[in-house]
LOZALO-572815 format. One record per residue (C-alpha): residue number from 1; chain; x, y, z. Coordinates in nm, 3 decimals, padded with zeros to 5 digits. Example, Ala and Ser with C-alpha at 12.3 -4.5 7.8 and 13.67 -1.06 7.14 Angstrom:
2
SITE    nr   kette         X         Y         Z
SITE     1       A    01.230   -00.450    00.780
SITE     2       A    01.367   -00.106    00.714
This chain:
110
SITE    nr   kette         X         Y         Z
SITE     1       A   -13.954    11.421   -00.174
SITE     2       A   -14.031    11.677   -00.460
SITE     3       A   -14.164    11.906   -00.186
SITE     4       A   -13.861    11.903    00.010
SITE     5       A   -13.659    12.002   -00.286
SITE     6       A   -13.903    12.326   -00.363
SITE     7       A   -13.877    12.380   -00.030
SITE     8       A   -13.435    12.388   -00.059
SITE     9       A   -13.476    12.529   -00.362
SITE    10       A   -13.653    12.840   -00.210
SITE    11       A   -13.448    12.886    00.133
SITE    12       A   -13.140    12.851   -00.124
SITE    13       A   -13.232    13.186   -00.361
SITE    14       A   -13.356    13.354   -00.046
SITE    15       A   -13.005    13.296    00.065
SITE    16       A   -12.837    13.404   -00.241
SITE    17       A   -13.059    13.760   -00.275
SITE    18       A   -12.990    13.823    00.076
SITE    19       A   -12.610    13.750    00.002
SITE    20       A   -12.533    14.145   -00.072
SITE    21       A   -12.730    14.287    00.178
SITE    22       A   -12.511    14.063    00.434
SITE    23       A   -12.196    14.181    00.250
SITE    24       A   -12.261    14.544    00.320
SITE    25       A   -12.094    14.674    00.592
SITE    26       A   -12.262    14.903    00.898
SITE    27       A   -12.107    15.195    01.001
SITE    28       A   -12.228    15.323    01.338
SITE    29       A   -12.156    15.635    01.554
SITE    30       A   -12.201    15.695    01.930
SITE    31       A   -12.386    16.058    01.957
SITE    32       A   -12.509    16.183    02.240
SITE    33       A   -12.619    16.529    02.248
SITE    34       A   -12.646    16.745    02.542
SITE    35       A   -12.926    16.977    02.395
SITE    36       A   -13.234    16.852    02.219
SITE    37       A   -13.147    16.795    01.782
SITE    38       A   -13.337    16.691    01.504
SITE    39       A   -13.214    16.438    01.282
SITE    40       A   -13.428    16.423    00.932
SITE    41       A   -13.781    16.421    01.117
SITE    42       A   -13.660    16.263    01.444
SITE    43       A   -13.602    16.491    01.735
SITE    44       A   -13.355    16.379    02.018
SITE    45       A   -13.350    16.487    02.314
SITE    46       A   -13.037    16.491    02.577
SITE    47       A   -12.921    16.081    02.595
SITE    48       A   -12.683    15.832    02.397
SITE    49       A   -12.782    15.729    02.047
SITE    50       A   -12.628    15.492    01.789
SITE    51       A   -12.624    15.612    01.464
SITE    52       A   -12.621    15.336    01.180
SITE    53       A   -12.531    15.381    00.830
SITE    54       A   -12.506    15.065    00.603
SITE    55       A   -12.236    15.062    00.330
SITE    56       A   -12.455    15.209   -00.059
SITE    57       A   -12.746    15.246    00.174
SITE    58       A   -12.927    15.606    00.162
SITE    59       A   -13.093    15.563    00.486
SITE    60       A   -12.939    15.650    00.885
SITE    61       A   -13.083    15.462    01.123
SITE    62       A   -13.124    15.607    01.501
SITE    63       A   -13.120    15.350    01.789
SITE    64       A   -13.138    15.408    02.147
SITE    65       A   -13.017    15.145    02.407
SITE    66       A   -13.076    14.878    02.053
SITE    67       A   -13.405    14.995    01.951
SITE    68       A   -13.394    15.203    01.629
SITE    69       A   -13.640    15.484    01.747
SITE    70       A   -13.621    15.672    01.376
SITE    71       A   -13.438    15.708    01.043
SITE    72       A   -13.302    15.967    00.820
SITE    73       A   -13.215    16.014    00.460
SITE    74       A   -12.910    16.072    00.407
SITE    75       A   -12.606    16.014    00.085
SITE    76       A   -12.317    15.912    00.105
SITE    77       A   -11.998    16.168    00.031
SITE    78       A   -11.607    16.117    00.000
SITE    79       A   -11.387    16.244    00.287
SITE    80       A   -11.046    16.387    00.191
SITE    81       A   -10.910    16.119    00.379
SITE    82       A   -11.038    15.823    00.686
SITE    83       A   -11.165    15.940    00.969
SITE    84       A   -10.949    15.890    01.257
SITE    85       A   -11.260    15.887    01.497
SITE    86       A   -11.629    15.928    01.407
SITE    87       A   -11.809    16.248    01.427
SITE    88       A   -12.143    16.419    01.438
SITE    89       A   -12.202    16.780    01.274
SITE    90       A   -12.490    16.958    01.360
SITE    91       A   -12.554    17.318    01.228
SITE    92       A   -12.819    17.523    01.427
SITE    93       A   -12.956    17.230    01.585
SITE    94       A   -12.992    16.965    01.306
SITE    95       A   -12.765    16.662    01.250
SITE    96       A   -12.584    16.781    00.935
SITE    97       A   -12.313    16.489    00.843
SITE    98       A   -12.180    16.184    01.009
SITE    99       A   -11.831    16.057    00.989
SITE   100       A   -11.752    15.740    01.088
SITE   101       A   -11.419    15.574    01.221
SITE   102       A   -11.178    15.440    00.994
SITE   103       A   -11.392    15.501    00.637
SITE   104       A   -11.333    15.730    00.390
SITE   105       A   -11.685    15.843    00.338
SITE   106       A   -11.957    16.048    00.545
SITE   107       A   -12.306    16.024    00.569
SITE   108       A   -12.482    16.380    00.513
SITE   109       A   -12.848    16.411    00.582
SITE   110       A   -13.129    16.512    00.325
């Protein structure tokens, strides 16, 4: 019986440290490039990506048909206002910034 309540006990303050990382929401972006790109250390080449950015995360995450295949560092900035759609910038071949749909911040990469 005392085992049983450890063993509550436990899956209960699991639960309760994992609350706020199942509060945050994901942003994600459809990308796909029609020339090869580098985002942080990961270079894409021509193909549909996801890009994932969890709400007061510092990390983009890069998933291709639901496998992430790399990440990026990235921080968070304010937009003047919500994005009406999301959006990719790239300058000179490099993922720069993403905006995504409907929040009023933007990823940009480290």
């Amino acid at each position: 019986m005392r085992i049983r309540r450890i063993q509550a006990l436990a899956v209960l303050a699991t639960f309760l440290l994992a609350l706020p990382v199942l509060a945050a929401g994901t942003n994600s972006a459809n990308y796909s490039p029609n020339v090869p790109v580098t985002i942080g250390q990961t270079q894409l080449k021509p193909g549909t990506y996801s890009l994932e950015a969890a709400d007061g995360q510092n990390e983009l995450r890069i998933l291709q048909r639901g496998k992430v295949i790399g990440t990026a560092a990235c921080h968070w900035v304010k937009l003047p206002a919500k994005a009406h759609d999301s959006k990719v910038d790239t300058d000179s071949g490099r993922v720069t910034q993403v905006s995504f749909r409907g929040n009023d911040q933007a990823v940009q990469i480290d």
